[in-house]
py3Dmol code that shows the C-alpha trace and the ligand (Angstrom):
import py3Dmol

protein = """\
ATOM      1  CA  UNK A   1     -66.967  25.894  11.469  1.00  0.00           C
ATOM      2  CA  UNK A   2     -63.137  26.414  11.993  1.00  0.00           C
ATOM      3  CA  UNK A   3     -61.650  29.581  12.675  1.00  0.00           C
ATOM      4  CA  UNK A   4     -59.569  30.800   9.983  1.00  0.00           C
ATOM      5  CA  UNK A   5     -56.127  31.516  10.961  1.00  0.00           C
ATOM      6  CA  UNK A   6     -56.090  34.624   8.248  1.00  0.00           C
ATOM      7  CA  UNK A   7     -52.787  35.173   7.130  1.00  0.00           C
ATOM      8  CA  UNK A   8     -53.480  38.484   5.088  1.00  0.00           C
ATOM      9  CA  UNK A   9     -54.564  39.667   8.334  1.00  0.00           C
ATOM     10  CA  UNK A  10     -51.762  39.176  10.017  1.00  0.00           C
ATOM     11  CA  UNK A  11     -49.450  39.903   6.830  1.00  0.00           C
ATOM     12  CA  UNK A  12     -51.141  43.320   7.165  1.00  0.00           C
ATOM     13  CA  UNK A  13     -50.175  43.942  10.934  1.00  0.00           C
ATOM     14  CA  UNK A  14     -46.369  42.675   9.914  1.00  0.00           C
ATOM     15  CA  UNK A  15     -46.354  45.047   7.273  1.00  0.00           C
ATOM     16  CA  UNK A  16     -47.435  47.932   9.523  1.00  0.00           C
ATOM     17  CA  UNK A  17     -44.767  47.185  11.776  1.00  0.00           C
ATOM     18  CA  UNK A  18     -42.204  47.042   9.099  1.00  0.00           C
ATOM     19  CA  UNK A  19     -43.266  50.348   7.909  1.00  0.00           C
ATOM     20  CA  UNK A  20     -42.746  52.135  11.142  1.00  0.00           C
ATOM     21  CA  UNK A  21     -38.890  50.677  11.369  1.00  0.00           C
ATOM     22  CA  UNK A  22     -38.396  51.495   7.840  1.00  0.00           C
ATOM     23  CA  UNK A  23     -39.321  55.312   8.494  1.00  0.00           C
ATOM     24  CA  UNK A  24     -37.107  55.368  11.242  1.00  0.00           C
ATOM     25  CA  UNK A  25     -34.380  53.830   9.494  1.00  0.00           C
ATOM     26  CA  UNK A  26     -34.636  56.883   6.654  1.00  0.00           C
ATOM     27  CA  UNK A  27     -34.775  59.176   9.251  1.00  0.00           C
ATOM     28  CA  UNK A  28     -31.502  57.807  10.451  1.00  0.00           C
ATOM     29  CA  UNK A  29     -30.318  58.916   6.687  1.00  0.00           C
ATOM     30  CA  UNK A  30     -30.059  55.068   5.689  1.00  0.00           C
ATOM     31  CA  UNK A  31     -33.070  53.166   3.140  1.00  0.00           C
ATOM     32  CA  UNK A  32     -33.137  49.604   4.025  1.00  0.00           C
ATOM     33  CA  UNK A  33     -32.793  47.871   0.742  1.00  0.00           C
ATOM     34  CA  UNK A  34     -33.313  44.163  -0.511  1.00  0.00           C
ATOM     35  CA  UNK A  35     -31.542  42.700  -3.657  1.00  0.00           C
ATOM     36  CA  UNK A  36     -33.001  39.804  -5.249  1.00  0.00           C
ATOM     37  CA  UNK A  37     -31.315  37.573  -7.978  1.00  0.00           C
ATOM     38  CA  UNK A  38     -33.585  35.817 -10.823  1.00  0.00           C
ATOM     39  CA  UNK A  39     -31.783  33.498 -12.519  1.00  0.00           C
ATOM     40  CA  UNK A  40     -33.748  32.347 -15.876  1.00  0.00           C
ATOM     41  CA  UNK A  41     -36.915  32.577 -16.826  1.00  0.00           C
ATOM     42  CA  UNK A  42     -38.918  30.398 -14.465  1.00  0.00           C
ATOM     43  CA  UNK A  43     -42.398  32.207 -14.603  1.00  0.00           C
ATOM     44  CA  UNK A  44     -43.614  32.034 -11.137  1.00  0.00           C
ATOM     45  CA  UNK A  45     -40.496  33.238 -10.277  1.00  0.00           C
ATOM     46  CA  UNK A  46     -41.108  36.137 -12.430  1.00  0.00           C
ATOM     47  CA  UNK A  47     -44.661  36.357 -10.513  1.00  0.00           C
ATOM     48  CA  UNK A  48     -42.868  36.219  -7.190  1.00  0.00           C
ATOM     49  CA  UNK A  49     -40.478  39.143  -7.754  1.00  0.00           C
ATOM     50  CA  UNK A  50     -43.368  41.227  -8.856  1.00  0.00           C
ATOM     51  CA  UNK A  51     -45.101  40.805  -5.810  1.00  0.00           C
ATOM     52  CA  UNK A  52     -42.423  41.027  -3.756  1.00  0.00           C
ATOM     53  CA  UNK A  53     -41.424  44.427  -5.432  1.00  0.00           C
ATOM     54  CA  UNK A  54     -45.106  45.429  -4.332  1.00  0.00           C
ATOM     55  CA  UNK A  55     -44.099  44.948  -1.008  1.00  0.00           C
ATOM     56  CA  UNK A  56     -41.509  46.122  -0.475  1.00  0.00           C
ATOM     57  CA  UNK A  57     -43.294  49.686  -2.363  1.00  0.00           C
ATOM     58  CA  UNK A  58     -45.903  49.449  -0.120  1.00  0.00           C
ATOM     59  CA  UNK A  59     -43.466  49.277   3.281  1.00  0.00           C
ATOM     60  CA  UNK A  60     -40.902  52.040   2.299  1.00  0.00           C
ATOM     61  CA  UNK A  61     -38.211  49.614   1.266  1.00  0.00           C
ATOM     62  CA  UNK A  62     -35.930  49.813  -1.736  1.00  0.00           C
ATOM     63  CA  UNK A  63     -35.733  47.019  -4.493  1.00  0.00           C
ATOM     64  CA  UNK A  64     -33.666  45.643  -6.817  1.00  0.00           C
ATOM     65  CA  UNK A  65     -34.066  43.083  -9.343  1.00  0.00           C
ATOM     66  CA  UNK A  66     -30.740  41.445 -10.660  1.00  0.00           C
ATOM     67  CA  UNK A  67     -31.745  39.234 -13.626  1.00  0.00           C
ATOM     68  CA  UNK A  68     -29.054  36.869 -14.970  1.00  0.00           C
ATOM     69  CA  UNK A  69     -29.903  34.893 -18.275  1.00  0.00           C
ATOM     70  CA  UNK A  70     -29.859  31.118 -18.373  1.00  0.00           C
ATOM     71  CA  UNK A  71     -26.792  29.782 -19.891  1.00  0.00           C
ATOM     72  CA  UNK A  72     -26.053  27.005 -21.668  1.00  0.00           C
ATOM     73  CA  UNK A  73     -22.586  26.898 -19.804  1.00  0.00           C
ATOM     74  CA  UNK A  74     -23.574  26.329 -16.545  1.00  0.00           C
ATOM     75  CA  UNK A  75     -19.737  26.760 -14.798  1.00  0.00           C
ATOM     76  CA  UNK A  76     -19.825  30.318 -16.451  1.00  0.00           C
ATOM     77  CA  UNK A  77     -23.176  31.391 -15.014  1.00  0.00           C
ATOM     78  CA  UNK A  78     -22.425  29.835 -11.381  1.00  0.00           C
ATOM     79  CA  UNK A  79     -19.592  32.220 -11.837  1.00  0.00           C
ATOM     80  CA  UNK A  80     -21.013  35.282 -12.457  1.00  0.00           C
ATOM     81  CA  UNK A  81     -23.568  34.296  -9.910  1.00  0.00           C
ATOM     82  CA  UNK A  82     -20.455  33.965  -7.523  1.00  0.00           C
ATOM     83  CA  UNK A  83     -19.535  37.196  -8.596  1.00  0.00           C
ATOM     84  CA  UNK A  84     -22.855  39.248  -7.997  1.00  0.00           C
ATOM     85  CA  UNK A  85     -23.302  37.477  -4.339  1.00  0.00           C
ATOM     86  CA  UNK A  86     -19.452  39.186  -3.582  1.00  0.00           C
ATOM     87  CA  UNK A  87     -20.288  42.041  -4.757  1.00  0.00           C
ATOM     88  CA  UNK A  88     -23.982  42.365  -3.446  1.00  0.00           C
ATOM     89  CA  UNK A  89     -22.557  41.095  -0.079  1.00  0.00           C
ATOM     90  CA  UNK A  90     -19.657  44.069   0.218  1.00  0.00           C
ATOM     91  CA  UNK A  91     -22.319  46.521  -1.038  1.00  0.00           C
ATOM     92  CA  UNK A  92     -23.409  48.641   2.153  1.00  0.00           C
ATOM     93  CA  UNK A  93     -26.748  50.072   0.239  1.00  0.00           C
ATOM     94  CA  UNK A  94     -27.754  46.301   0.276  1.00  0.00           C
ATOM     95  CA  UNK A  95     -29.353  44.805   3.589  1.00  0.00           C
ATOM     96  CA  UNK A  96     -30.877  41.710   2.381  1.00  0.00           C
ATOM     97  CA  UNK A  97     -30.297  39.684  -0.334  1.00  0.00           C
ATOM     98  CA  UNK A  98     -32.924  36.719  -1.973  1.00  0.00           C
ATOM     99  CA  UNK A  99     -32.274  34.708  -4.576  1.00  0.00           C
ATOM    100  CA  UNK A 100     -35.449  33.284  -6.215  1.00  0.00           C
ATOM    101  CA  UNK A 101     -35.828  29.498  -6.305  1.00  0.00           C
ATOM    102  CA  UNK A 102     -35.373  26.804  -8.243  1.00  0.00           C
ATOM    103  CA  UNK A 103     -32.570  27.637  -9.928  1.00  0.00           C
ATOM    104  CA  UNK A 104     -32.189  26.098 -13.571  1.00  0.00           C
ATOM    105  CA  UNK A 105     -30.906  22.460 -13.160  1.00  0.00           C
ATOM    106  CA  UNK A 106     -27.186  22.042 -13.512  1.00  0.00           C
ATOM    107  CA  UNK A 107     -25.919  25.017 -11.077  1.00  0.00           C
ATOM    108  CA  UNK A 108     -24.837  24.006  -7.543  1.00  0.00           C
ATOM    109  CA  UNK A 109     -27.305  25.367  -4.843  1.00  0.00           C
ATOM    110  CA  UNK A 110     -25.429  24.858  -1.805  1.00  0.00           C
ATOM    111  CA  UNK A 111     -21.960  26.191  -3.125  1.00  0.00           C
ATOM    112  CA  UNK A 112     -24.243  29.679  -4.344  1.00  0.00           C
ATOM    113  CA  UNK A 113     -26.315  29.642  -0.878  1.00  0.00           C
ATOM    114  CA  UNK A 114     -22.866  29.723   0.983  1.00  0.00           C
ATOM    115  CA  UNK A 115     -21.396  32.587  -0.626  1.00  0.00           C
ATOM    116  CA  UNK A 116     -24.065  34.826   1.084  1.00  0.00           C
ATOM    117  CA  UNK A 117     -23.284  37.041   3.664  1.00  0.00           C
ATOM    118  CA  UNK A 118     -25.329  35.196   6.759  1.00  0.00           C
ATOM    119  CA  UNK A 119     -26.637  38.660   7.955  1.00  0.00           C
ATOM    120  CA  UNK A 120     -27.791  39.260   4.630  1.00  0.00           C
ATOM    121  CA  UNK A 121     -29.049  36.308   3.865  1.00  0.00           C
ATOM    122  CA  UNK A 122     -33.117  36.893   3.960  1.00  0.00           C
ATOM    123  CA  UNK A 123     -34.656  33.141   3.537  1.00  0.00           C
ATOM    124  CA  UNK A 124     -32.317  31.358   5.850  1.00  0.00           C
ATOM    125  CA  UNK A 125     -30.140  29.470   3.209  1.00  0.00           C
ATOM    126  CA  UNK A 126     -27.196  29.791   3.377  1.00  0.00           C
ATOM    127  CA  UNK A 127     -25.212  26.639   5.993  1.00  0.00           C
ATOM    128  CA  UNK A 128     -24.479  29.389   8.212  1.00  0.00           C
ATOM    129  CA  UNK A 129     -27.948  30.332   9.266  1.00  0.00           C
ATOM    130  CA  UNK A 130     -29.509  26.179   8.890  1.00  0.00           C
ATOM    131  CA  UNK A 131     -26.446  26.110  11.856  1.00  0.00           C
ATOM    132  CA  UNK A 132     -27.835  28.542  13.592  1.00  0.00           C
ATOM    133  CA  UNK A 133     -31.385  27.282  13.400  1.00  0.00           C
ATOM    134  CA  UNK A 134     -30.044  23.372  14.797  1.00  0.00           C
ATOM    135  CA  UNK A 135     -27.929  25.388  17.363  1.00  0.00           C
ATOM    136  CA  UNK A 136     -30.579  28.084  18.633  1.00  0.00           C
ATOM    137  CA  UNK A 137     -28.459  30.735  18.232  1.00  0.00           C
ATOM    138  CA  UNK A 138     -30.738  33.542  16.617  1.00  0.00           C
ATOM    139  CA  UNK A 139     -29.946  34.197  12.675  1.00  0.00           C
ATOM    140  CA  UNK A 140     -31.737  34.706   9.765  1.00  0.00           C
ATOM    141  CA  UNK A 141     -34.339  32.109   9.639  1.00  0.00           C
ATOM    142  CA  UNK A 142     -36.228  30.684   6.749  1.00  0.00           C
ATOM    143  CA  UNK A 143     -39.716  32.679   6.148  1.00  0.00           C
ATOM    144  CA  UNK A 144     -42.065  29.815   5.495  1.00  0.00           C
ATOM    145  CA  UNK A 145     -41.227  27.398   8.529  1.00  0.00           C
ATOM    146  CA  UNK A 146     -41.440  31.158  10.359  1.00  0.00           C
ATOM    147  CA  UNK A 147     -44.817  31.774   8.659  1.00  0.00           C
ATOM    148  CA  UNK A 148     -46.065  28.187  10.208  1.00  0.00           C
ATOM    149  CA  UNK A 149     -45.306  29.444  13.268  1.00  0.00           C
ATOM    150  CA  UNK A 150     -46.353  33.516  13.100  1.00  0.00           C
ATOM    151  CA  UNK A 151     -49.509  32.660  11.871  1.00  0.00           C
ATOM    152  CA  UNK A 152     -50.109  30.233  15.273  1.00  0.00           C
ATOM    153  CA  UNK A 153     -48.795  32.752  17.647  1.00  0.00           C
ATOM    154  CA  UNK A 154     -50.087  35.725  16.407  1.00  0.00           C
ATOM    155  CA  UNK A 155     -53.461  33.958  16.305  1.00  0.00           C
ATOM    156  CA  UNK A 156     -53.100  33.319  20.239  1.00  0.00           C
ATOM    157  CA  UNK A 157     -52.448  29.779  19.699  1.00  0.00           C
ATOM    158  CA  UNK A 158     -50.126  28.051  22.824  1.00  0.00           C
ATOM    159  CA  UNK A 159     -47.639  26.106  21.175  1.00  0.00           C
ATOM    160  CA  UNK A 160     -46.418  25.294  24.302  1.00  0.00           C
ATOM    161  CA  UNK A 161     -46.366  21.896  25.713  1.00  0.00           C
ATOM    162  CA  UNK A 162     -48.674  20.973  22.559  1.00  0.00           C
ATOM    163  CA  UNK A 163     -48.268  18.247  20.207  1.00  0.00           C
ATOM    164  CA  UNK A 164     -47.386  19.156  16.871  1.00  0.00           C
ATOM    165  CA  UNK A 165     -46.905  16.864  14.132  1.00  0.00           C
ATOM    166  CA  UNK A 166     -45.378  17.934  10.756  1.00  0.00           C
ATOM    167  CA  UNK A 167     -46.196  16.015   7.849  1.00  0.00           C
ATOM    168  CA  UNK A 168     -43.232  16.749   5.270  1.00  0.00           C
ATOM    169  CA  UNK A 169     -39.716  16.871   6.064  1.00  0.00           C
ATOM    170  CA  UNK A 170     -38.357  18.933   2.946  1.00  0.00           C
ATOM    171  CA  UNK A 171     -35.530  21.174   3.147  1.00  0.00           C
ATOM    172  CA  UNK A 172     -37.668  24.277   2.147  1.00  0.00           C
ATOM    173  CA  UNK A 173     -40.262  23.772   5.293  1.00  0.00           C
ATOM    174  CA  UNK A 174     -40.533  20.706   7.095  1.00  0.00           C
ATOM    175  CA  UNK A 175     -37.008  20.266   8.053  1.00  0.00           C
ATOM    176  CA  UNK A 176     -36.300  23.392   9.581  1.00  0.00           C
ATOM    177  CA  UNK A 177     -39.461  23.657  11.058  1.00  0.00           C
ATOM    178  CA  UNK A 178     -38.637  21.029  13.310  1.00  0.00           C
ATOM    179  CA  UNK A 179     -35.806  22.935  14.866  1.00  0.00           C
ATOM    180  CA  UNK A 180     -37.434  26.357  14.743  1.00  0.00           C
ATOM    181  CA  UNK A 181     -40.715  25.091  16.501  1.00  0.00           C
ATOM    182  CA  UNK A 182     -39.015  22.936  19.325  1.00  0.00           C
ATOM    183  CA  UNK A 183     -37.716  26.790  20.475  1.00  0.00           C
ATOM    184  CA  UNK A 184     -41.595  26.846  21.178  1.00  0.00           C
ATOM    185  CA  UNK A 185     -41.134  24.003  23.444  1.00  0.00           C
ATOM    186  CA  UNK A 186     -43.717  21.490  21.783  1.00  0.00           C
ATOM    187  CA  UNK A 187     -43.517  17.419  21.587  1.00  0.00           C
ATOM    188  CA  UNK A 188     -42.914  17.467  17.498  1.00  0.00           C
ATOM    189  CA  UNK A 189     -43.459  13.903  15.663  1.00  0.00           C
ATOM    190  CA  UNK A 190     -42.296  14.357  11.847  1.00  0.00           C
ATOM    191  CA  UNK A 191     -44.020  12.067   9.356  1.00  0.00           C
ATOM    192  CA  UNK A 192     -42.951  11.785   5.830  1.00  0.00           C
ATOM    193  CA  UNK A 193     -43.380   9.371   2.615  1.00  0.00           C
ATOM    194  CA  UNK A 194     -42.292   6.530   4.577  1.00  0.00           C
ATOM    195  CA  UNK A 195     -44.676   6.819   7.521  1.00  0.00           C
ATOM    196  CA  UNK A 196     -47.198   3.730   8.013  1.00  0.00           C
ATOM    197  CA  UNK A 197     -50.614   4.933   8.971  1.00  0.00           C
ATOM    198  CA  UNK A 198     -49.779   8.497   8.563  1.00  0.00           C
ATOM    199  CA  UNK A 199     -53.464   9.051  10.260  1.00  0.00           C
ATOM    200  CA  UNK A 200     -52.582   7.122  13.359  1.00  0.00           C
ATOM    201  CA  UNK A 201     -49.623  10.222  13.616  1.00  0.00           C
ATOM    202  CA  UNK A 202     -52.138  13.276  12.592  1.00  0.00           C
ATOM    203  CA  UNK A 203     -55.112  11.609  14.724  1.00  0.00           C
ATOM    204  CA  UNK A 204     -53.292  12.316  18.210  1.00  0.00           C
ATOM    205  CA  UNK A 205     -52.490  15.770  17.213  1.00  0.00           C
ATOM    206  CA  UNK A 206     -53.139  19.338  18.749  1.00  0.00           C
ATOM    207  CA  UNK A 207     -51.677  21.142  15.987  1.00  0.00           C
ATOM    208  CA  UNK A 208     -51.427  19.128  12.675  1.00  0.00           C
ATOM    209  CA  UNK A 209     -48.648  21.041  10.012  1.00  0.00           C
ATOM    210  CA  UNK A 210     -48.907  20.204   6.803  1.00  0.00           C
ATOM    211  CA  UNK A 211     -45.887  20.667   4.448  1.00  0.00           C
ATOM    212  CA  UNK A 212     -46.021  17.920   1.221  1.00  0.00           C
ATOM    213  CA  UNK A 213     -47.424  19.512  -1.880  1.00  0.00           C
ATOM    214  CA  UNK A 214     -50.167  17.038  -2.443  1.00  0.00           C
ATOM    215  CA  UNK A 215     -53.592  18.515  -2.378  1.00  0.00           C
ATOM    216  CA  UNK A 216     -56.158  16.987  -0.546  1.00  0.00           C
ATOM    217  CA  UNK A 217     -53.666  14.608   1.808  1.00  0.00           C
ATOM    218  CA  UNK A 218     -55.329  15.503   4.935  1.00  0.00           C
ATOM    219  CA  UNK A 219     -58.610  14.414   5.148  1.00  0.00           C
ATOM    220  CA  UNK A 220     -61.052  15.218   7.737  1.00  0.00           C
ATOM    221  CA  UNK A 221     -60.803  11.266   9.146  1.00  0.00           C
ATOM    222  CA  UNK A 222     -57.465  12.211  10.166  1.00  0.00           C
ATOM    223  CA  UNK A 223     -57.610  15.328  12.481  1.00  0.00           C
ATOM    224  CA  UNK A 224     -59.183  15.542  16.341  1.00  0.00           C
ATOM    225  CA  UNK A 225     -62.152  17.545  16.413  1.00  0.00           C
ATOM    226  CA  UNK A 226     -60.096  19.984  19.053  1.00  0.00           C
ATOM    227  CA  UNK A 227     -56.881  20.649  16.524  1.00  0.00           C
ATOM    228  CA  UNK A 228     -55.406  23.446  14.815  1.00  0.00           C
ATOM    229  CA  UNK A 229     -54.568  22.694  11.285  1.00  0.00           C
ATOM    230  CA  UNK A 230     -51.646  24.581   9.465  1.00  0.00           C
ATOM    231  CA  UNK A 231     -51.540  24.088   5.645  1.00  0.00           C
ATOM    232  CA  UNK A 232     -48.331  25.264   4.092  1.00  0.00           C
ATOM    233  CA  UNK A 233     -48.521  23.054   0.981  1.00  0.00           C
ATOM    234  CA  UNK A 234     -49.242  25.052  -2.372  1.00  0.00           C
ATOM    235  CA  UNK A 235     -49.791  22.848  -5.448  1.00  0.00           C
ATOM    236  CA  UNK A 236     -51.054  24.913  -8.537  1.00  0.00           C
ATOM    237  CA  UNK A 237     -54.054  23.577 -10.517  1.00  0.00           C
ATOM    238  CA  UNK A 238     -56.682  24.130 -13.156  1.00  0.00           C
ATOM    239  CA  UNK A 239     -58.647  25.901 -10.225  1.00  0.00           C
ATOM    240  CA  UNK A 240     -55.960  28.128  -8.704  1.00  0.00           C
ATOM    241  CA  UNK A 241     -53.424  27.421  -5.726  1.00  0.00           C
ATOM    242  CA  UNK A 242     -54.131  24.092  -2.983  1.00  0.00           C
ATOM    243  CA  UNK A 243     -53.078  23.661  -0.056  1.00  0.00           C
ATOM    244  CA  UNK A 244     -52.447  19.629   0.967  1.00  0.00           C
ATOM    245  CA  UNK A 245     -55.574  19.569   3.494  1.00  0.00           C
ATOM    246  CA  UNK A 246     -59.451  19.332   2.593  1.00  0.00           C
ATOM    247  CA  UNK A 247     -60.404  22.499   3.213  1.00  0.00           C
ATOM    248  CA  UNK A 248     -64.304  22.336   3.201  1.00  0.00           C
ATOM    249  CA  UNK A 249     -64.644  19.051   5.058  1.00  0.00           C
ATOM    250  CA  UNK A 250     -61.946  19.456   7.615  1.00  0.00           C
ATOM    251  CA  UNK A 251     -62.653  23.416   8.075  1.00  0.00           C
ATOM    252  CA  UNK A 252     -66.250  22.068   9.297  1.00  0.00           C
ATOM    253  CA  UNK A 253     -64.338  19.649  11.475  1.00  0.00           C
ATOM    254  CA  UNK A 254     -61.616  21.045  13.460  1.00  0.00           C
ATOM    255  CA  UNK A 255     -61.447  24.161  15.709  1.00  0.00           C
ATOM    256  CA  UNK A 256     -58.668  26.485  13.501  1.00  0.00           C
ATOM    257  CA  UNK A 257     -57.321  26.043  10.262  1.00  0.00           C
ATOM    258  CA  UNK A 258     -55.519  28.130   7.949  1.00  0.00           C
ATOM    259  CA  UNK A 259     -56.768  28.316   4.085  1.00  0.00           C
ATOM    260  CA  UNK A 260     -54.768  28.161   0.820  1.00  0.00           C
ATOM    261  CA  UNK A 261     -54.483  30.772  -0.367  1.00  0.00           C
ATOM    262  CA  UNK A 262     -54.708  33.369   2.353  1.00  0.00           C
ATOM    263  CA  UNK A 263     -52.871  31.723   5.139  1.00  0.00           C
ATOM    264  CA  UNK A 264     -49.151  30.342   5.328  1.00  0.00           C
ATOM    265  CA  UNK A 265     -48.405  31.858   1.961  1.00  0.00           C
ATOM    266  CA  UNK A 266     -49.502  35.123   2.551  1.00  0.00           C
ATOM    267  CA  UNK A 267     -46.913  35.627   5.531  1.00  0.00           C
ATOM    268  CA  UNK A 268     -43.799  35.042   3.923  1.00  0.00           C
ATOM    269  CA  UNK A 269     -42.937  38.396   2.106  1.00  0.00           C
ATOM    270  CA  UNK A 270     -43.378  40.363   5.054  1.00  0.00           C
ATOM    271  CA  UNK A 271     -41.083  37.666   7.050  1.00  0.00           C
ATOM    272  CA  UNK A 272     -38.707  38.087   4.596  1.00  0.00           C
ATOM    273  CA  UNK A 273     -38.539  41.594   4.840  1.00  0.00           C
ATOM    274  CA  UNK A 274     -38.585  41.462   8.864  1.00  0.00           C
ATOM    275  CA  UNK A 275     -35.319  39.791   8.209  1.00  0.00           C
ATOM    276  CA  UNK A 276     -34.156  42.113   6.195  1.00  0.00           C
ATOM    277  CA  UNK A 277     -34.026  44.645   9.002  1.00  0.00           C
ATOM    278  CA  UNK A 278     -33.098  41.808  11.855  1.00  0.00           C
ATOM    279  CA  UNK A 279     -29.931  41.315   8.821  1.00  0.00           C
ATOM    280  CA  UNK A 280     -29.689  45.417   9.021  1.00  0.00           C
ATOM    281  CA  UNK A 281     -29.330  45.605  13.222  1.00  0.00           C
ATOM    282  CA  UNK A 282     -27.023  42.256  13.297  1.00  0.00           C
ATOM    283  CA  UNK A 283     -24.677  44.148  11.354  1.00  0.00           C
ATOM    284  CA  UNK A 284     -25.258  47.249  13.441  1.00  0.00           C
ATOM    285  CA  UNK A 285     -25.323  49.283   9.952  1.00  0.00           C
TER     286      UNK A 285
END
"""
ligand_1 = """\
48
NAP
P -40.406 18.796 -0.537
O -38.963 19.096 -0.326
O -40.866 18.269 -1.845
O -40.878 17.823 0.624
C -42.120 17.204 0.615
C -42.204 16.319 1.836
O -43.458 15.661 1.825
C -41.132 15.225 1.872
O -40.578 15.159 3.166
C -41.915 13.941 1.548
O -41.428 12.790 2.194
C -43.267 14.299 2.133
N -44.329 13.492 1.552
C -44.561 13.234 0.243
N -45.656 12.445 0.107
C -46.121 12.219 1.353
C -47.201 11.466 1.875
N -48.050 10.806 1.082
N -47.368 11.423 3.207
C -46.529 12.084 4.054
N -45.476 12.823 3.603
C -45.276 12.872 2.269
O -41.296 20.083 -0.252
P -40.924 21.515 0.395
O -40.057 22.259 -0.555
O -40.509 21.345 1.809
O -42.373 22.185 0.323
C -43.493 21.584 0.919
C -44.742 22.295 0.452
O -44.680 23.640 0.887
C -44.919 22.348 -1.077
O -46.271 22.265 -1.399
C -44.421 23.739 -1.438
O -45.000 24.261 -2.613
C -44.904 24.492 -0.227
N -44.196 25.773 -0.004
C -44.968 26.795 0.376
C -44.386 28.025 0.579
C -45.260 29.155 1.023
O -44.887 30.313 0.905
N -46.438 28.861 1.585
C -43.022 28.208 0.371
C -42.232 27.116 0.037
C -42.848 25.884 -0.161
P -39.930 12.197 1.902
O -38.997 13.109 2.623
O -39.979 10.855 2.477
O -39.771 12.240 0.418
"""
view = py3Dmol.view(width=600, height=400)
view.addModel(protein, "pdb")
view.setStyle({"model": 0}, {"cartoon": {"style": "trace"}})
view.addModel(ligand_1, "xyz")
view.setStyle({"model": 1}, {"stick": {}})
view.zoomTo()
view.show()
């Protein structure tokens, strides 16, 4: 059997850590604070900002939930989303701002992403920070390509001189994973829809990373018996969250692998809340 690369684990070390700077900030006479705009409705959105409001109880950190209402006028509400960005971005109480994704159709991502203040800018959108993460000048990097990669290193896993091949090459993960792991200094092959004999790719392989959102993908055929499997996917179904690998058969395969739920996933709040301190000392507030 595998070794499970536990991400609650870790998530629970990360957290530890953030509590200690988060003292010493309020002993400094400042509370490190993230803002998060919800736009809509979108339920596990909704779910999301609960649990990140958990979080953020449970390290020290104060949180604040700007909810804007869907509107039928969709030039209106980009404004107003405009609007609380400026205003969020001038306001020196706030150190980190989110805003929850997707946001209902018809509003323009990028233009909102780039109105963000890069230091404050938690999950890496906005172009300012993707720059940064082509460039590899440190910034604000996006928490769930950082997860991939947290939950390898702080499991003693070389990344080093590996091979790593990333199936997915989304904007959210894949993408800037690329960048963000070749900082690591591994050979990285990127497969994607259009690969041909995607197993031919995942069979040579030390560290397989799966980022798709289709459950079961990566089969146990696929993998070397010697790699370290990554599963960042997270499809819901009838039986709860899955990742894109085949857990039971390729746990019993391969020599670490990281479950869904409780891996990857489990990361990415107390990322995003590392970056809202790294945001905090970049502005040297
Ligand atoms: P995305 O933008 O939809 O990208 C999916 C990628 O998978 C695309 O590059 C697509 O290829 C590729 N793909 C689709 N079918 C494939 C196949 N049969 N073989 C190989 N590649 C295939 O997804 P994303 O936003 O990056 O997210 C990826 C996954 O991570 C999703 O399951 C999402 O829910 C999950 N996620 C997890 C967290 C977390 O906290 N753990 C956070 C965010 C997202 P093309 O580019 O050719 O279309």
């Amino acid at each position: 059997m595998a070794t499970i690369l536990d991400g609650k684990s870790i998530a629970l070390i990360i957290k530890d850590e953030i509590r200690e700077e988060v003292a010493a900030w309020k002993a400094g006479g400042h509370c490190p604070k993230l803002a998060v705009i919800l736009v809509g409705e979108d339920p596990a959105s909704q779910a999301y900002v609960s649990a990140k409001r958990k979080v953020c109880r449970d390290v020290g950190m104060e949180y604040e939930v700007f909810a804007l209402e869907d509107m039928a006028e969709k030039a209106a509400l980009e404004q107003r989303i405009l609007t609380l960005i400026a205003r969020l971005n001038e306001d020196v109480s706030v150190d980190g701002i989110l805003i929850e994704m997707p946001l209902p159709k018809g509003l323009d991502k990028d233009k909102i992403c780039a109105a963000l203040d890069p230091d404050k800018d938690v999950d890496g959108m906005s172009p300012v920070n993707r720059s940064r993460i082509l460039s590899g000048e440190d910034g604000l990097y996006p928490a769930t390509p950082a997860s991939c990669i947290e939950i390898l290193t702080r499991s003693g896993i070389e990344i080093s001189g590996k091979h790593v091949v990333i199936v997915g090459r989304g904007e959210t993960v894949g993408k800037p994973l690329v960048f963000m792991l070749l900082r690591h200094n591994p050979t990285v092959t990127v497969c994607h829809s259009y690969t041909q004999d995607l197993a031919s790719f995942t069979g040579q392989a030390d560290i397989v990373i799966a980022a798709v959102g289709k459950p079961g993908l990566l089969r146990k055929s696929m993998v070397r018996r010697e790699a370290v499997v990554v599963d960042a996917g997270i499809t819901p179904t009838a039986e709860g969250l899955c990742g894109d690998v085949a857990f039971s058969e390729v746990a019993e395969w391969v020599s670490a692998i990281s479950p869904v739920p409780g891996g990857v996933g489990s990361l990415t709040t107390a990322l995003l809340l590392k970056n809202v301190l790294k945001g905090l000392k970049r502005r040297g507030a």
